[in-house]
ROSE-320891 format. One record per residue (C-alpha): x, y, z. Coordinates in steps of 0.001 Angstrom, whole numbers, plus 500000, padded with zeros to 6 digits. Example, Ala and Ser with C-alpha at 12.3 -4.5 7.8 and 13.67 -1.06 7.14 Angstrom:
BEGIN
512300495500507800/513670498940507140/
//
This chain:
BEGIN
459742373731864675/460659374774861333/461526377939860735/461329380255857189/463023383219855855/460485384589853319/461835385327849905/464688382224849807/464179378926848819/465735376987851837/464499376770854880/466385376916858213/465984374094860579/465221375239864296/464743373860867648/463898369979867554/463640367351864975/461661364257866099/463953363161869286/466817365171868201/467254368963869526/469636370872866954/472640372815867927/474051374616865226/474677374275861389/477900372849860863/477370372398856604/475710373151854021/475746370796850715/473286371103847406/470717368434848338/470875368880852462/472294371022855268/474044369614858453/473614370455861769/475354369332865223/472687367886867080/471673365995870528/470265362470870644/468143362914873549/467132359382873668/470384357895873573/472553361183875334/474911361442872486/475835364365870036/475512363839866596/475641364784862814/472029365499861737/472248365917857737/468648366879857054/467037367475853314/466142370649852433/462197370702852037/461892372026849085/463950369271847568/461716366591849689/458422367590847994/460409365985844467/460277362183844170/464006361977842528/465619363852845324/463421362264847894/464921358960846445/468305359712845911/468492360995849404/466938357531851392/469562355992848842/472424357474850394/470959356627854062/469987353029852427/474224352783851593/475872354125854841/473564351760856684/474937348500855212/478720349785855672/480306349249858900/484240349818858838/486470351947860468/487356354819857999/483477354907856947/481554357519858094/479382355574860744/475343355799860451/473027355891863528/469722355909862551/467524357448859775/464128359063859189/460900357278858583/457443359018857916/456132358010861077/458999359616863262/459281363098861672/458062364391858453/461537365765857931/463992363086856045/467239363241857928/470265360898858412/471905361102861938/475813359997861869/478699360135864289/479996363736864663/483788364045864078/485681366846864680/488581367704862317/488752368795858782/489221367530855427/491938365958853559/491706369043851264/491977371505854475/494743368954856140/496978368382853293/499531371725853425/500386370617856686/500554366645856042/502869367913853215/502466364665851423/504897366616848287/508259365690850519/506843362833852647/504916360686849635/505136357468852041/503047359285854693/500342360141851761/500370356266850612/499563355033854196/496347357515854070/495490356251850738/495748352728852155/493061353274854462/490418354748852060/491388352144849761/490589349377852460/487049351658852960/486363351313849225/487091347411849403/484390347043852406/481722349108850425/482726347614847330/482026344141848597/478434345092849773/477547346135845804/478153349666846767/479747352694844595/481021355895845995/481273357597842711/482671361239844628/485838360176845669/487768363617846473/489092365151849450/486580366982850841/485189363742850927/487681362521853386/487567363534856751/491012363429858588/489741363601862533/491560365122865428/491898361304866587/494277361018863356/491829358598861704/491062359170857775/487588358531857058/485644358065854238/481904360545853998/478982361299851730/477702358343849541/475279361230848584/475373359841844809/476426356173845486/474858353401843379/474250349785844868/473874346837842971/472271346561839701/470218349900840412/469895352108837622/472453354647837568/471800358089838242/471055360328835819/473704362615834067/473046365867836283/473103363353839200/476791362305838198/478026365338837791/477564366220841134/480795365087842108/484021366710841974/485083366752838140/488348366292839041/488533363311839800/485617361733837692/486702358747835701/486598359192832110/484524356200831169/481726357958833583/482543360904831620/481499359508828526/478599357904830173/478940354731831710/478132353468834326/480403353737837631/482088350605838796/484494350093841241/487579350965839073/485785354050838640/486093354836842601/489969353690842323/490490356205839161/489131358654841221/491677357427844554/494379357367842517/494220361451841414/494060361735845020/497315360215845439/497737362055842843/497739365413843904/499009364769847219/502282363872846304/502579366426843301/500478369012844888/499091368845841038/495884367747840028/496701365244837274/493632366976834446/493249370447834221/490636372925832060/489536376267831640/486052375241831437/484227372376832425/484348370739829072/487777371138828630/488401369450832100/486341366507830894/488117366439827792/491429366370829462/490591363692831461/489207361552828856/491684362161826189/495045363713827919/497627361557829846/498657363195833272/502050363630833733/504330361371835349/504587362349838866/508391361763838903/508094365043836653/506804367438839336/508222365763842680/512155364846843511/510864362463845953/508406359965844903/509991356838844008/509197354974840970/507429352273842560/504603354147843996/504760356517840862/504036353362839092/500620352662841595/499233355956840488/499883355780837000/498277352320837068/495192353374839055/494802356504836596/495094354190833365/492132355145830705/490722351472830683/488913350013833469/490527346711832297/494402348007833301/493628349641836366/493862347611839546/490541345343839492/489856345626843050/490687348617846219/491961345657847835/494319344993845167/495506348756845124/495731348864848784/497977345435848850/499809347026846017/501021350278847827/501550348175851143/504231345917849694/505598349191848269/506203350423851645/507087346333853176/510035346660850857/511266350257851756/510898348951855716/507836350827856343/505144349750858223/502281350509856384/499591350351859560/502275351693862291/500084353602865177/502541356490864873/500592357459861929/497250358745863647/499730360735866410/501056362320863192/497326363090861352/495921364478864545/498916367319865567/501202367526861811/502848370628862789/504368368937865890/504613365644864851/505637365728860869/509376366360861220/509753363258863763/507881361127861665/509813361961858565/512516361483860478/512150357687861576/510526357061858178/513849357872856482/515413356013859274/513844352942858327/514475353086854752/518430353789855596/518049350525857258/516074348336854685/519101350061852568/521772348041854626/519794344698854369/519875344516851044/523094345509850930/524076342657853174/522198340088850910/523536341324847745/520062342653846734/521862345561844593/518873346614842835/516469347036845543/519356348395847699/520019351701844656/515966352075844291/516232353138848581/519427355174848046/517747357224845172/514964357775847599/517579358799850294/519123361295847838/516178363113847110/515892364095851103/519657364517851479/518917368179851281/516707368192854252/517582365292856136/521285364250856816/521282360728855434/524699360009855855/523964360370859835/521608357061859524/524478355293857883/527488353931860371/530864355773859810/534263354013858660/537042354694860790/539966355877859313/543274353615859798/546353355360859665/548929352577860705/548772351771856647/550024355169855897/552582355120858683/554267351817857763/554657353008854168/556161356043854917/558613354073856566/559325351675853866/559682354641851952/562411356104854006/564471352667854146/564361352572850481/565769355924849768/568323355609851766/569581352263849954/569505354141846822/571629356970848220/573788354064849602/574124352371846821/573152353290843908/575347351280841510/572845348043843061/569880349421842967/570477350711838910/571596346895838458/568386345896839831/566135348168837877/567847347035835051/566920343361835954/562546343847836060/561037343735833684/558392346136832351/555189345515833298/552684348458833938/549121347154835597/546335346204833487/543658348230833876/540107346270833067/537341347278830182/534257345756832538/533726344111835169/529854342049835144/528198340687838461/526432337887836562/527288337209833010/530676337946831262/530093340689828192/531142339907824476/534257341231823643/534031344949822492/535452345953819113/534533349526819497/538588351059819137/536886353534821660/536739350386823927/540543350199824858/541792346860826960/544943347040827966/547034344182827564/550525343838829989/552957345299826362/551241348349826154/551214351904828078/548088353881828300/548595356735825695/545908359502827260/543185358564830551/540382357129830149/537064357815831717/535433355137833853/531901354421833512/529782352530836308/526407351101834806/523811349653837293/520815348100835925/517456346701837120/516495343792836454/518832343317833408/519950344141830146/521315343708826799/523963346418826742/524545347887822954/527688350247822168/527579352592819115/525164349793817596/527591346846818684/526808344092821525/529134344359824360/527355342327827179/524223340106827535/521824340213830083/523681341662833022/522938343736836201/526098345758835753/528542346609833851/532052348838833987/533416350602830878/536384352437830365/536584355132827685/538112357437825839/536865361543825272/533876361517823058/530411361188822246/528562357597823083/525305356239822454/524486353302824833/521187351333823939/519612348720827007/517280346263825558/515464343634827791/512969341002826456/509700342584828617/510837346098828764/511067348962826316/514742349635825035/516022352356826918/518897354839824990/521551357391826330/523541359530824604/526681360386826451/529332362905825880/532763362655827884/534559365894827311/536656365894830637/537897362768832704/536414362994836046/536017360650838354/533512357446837802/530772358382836588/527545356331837784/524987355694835714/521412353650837037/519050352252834125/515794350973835296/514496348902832662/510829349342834609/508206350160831098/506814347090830035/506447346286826024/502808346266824902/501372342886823803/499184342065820668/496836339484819916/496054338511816425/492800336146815812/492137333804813062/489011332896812931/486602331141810034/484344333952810239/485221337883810776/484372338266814495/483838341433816846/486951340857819610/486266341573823288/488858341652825907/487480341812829406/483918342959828014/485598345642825847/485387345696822343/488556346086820765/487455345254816446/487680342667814819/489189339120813795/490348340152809974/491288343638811451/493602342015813778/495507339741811407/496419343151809663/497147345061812807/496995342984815822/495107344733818595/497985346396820924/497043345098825176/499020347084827523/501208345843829989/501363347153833261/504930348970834305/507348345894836068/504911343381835256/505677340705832035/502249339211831752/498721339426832712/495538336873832545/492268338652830226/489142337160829137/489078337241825147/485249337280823763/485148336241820441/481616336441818806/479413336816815702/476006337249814812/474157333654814313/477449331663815569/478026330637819320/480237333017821462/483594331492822212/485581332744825636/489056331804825918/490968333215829412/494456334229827795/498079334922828828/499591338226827244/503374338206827749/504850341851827044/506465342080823586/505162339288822165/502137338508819717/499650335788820918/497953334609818373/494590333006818720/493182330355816055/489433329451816355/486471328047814485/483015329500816130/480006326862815514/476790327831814063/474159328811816564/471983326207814198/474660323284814460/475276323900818195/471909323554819025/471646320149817184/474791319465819422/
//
């Protein structure tokens, strides 16, 4: 029976609907409410999402709704939302979609208590799974197109799964139409949908990655008073980096979201698989497990279970730490201890580390040896004044640098001061202790001091010091320092981690529109004035595109091209005639 409350425009669902009986209404969404129902063919409870009537009497909605029940049917993965049957005009008159009913709450309701802002590792592994959903319906031709987190349901299992494919488009189906893609969460809409087109599966990892996003800055990455402005932002603004607004997010995984949210479809991540594999071997080389079962215990109790978790997660990385350590692996081994620091303050790192026992037999002898000697100068002093007179003077050297890998140029900055075995050190000097990833050319007040090194030691007078890094992928990096006191060494870590943009330039016998990867990015006599800029993703010195070169009445010409960061590729071609090819 079907109930109605005269005067509104939805109507209340009662009693039973075709061999379900309803419970109680658990939801309510724009196009359908949900109720907790009971299969009483096969004895199970369920999630009965039924269309409101009003909204089945319109051929569109009636459409879009089958559509969604059409998409969850062909999905079957575990963080998917799992479809048991749907309605058919001969069963009920009613159109209705029965699902597994979980019991939890959202990402958006779970999140203070996951507290992915300290623990962004914990937020990656849940990102991993949705990304792995995405990948399954991806490779059955199906778009989300809402990706958010009331979208994702974390259970009381611990499982993260992925609902509603209320506005998902399959295959080569004609998108939906504007008001239709709006119904998602603006948020997290990608801007080329913004502007239009249609939703691919980048679009679904754009809209993942201000997920990740905001769970590990508690920020959404595009804000706006208005609706308009919020599109705007997103279309036109860059987010900020989230290394900006959390302490403990480490570049790596800063790097994932940044990619994910990049403006062109072309330089995100071209598949959730890809992403997923890409925050996985994130986590391989901190020493977390990226699937460990602990994870679920954690998502289904996090007020218990969060501090233990963080706990053995910080464990682990304290342990990668020491591997690479052991195997020389000084880069990787600083990117883990910068982590480490940012939780010192709530974790004691230095308990996961083993403690060096102090020896004090060194001390003990000396102090002997100390004794002895004074009291041969008391007995004799006449000798000992003799043999003072006898050695000669010769103060320790102290060293300018010290490199891991390749020996620096000789400095000729007088700030610079070796000190050879004549001379006495006229004031201290301030020791500087440069670590850098990969490598670097290391520039001095303008002047070359070492060549493509991992590390480098300088020793300095008080003053002010401008210190340039250039690598041949990676933008140059400067610092400015100024040493007003002499403390003790200073450590400094550049992480030569933004890759140079690349540029094409085509010459061609006819001016040519240029697409790269089915974008058009102007054309052939444009580009020998300014060559079209192709960003490189961060820690990455090439990529592989597909360059379209084509003109009206000539055959298209597709050339699959390297772009190696910093560097100009320059294309020469000749495109045919459609007249002469044809003869050909």
């Amino acid at each position: 029976m079907i109930t109605t409350s005269f005067g509104t425009p939805k109507k209340e669902y009662q009693g039973k609907i075709a061999h379900y009986r309803l419970v109680r209404k658990i939801g309510q969404g724009g196009m359908s409410a949900v109720y907790e129902a009971f299969d009483e063919r096969l004895q199970r409870s369920v999630a009965l999402k039924l269309l409101h009537p009003f909204l089945a009497e319109m051929p569109e909605y009636r459409a879009r709704f089958l559509r969604e029940a059409q998409a969850c049917a062909r999905l079957a993965h575990p963080n998917i939302l799992q479809i048991f049957d749907i309605s058919s005009l001969e069963q009920s008159p009613e159109l209705y979609i029965a699902t597994e009913l979980l019991s939890g709450g959202t990402l958006k309701e779970a999140a203070p208590l996951i507290n992915g802002l300290e623990l962004p590792e914990l937020s990656a592994m849940i990102i991993v799974q949705i990304a792995q959903a995405l990948e399954h319906a991806h490779d059955k031709g199906i778009v989300h197109r809402d990706i958010k987190p009331e979208n994702i349901m974390v259970t009381n299992e611990g499982l993260c799964k992925l609902m509603d494919f209320g506005i998902a488009s399959i295959g080569s189906d004609e998108s939906l139409t504007q008001s239709g893609t709006l119904l998602g969460s603006l948020a997290h809409v990608a801007p080329e949908v913004v502007k239009g087109k249609k939703a691919t599966p980048q679009s679904d990892i754009f809209s993942l990655s201000t997920v990740f996003y905001w769970l590990v800055t508690n920020k959404l990455p595009f804000n706006g008073d208005s609706p308009h402005a919020l599109l705007k932002a997103i279309t036109d603004n860059q987010a900020k980096r989230p290394q900006l607004l959390s302490p403990y997010i480490s570049d790596s995984l800063a790097a994932i979201v940044e990619r994910g949210m990049n403006k062109e479809p072309e330089d995100r991540y071209q598949s959730a698989g890809e992403f997923a594999l890409a925050i996985e071997s994130v986590l391989m080389t901190m020493g977390i497990n990226p699937h460990t079962k602990r994870l679920s215990v954690v998502l289904s109790d996090p007020e218990k279970e969060f501090a233990g978790f963080k706990e053995s997660l910080i464990k682990q990385m304290a342990e990668q730490k020491r591997v690479y350590e052991a195997n020389k692996a000084d880069a990787d081994a600083l990117i883990l201890q910068c982590r480490l620091n940012a939780t010192s303050e709530s974790v004691d790192v230095k308990a996961f580390f083993p403690r060096k026992k102090t020896k004090y037999w060194p001390h003990i002898s000396l102090t002997i040896l100390f004794l002895l000697l004074l009291s041969l100068i008391i007995g004799d002093a006449r000798l000992i004044k003799e043999r003072i007179i006898a050695l000669p003077h010769k103060p320790a050297s102290l060293p300018v640098s010290s490199l891991e890998l390749t020996p620096p140029l000789p400095p000729k900055s007088e700030d610079i001061i070796p000190l050879s075995e004549k001379e006495t050190p006229s004031e201290k000097l301030q020791t500087i202790d440069i670590t850098i990833w990969p490598f670097a050319t290391v520039m001095l007040d303008g002047k070359v001091i070492a060549k493509d090194t991992k590390r480098i030691e300088l020793n300095v007078k008080k003053g002010v010091y401008h210190l340039s890094f250039s690598h041949p992928y990676a933008a140059t990096m400067e610092k400015t320092l100024a040493i007003e006191d002499i403390k003790a060494t200073m450590k400094l870590n550049i992480f030569m981690s933004k890759s140079k943009p690349a540029m094409l330039t085509v010459k061609s016998n006819v001016n040519a529109d240029i697409a790269i990867d089915g974008n058009f990015k102007g054309s052939s006599k444009k580009s020998t004035e300014r060559p079209i800029v192709i960003p490189i993703p961060d820690k990455t010195h090439s990529l592989i595109k597909e360059v379209i070169i084509q003109e009206n009445g000539y055959k298209p010409l597709v050339v699959k091209t390297e772009f190696i960061a910093g560097q100009t590729k320059i294309l020469s071609v000749e495109l045919v005639p459609l007249i002469s090819a044809q003869k050909e």
